[in-house]
C-alpha positions as CSV (number, residue, x, y, z in Angstrom):
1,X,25.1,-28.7,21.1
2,X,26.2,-25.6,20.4
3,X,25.0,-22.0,21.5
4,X,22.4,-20.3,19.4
5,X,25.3,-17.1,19.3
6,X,28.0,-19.5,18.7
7,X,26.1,-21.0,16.1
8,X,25.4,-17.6,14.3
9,X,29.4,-15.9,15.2
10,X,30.7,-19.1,13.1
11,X,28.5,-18.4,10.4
12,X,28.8,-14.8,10.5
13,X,32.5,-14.7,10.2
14,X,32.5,-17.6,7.6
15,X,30.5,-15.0,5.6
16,X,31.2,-11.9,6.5
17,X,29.7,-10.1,3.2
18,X,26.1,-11.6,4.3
19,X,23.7,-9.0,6.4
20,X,23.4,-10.3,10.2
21,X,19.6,-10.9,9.1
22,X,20.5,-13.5,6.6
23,X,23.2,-14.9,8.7
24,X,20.6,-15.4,11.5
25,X,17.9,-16.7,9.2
26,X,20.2,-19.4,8.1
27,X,21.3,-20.7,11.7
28,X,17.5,-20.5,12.9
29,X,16.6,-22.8,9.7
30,X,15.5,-26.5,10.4
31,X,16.5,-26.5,14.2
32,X,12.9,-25.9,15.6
33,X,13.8,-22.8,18.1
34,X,10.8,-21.6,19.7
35,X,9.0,-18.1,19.0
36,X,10.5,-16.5,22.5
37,X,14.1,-17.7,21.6
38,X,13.9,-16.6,18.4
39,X,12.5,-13.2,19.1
40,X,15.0,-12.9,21.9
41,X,18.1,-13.8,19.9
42,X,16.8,-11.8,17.2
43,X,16.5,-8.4,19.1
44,X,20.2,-9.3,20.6
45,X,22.1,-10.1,17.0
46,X,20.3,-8.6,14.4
47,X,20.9,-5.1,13.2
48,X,18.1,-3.0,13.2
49,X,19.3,-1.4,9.9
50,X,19.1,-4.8,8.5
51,X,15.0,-4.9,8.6
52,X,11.8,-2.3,8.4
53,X,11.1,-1.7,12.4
54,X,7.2,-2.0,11.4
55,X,8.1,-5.5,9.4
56,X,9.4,-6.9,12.4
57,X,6.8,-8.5,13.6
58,X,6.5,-10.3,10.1
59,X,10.0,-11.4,10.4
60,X,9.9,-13.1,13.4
61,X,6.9,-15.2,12.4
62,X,8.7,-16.1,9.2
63,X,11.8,-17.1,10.7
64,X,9.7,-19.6,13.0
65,X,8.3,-20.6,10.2
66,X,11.7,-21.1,8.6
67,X,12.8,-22.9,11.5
68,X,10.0,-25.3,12.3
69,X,8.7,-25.8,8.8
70,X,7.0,-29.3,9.6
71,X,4.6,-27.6,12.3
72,X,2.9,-25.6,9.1
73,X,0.0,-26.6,8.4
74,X,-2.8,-26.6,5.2
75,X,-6.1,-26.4,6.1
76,X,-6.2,-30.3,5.5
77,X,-4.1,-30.6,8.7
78,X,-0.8,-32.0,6.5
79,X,2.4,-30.4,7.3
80,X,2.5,-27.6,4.5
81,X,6.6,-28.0,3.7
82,X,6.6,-32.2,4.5
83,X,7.5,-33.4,0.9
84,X,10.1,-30.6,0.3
85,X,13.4,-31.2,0.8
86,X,16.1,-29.0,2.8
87,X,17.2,-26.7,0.7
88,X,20.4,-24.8,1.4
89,X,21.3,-21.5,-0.4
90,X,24.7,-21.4,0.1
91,X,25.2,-25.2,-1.4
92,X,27.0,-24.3,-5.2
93,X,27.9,-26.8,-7.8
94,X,30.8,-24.1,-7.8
95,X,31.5,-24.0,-4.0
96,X,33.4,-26.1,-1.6
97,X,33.1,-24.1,0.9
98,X,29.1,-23.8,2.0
99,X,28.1,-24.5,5.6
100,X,26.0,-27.6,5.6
């Protein structure tokens, strides 16, 4: 497997007209990093004019969110995101060239 920044440089230079927050967002997405290496990886790749410094906090909870989205839970105890599929912004009826 690759590295977390080896993951997000490949995607970053694929799209280089995306912010380093939504390139990061998408490489964290479905691959169930933990809160610590996602705060960590955060504070190293994103740039800070990218966010709200007070929001950051907010952020990082999404983007665990984002990445483990089967561990959220309604108060009935069932995964919250279970029945919805993966969804990838970057897939385009138009585009051949998305990152899967």
């Amino acid at each position: 497997m690759k590295s977390f920044k080896e993951r997000y440089n490949r995607f970053a230079e694929k799209f280089p007209n995306f912010s380093s927050y939504l390139c990061f967002a998408e490489v964290v997405k479905h691959h169930k990093y933990d809160k610590e290496k996602i705060n960590y990886w955060f504070n190293k790749l994103v740039d800070t004019d990218d966010y709200a410094r007070k929001e950051k906090k907010q952020i990082v909870e999404y983007l665990v969110k984002l990445s483990n989205p089967n561990s959220v839970k309604m108060p009935s105890g069932k995964p919250l995101f279970k029945h919805l599929p993966k969804m990838n912004f970057l897939k385009s009826p138009h585009r051949d060239d998305f990152m899967p």
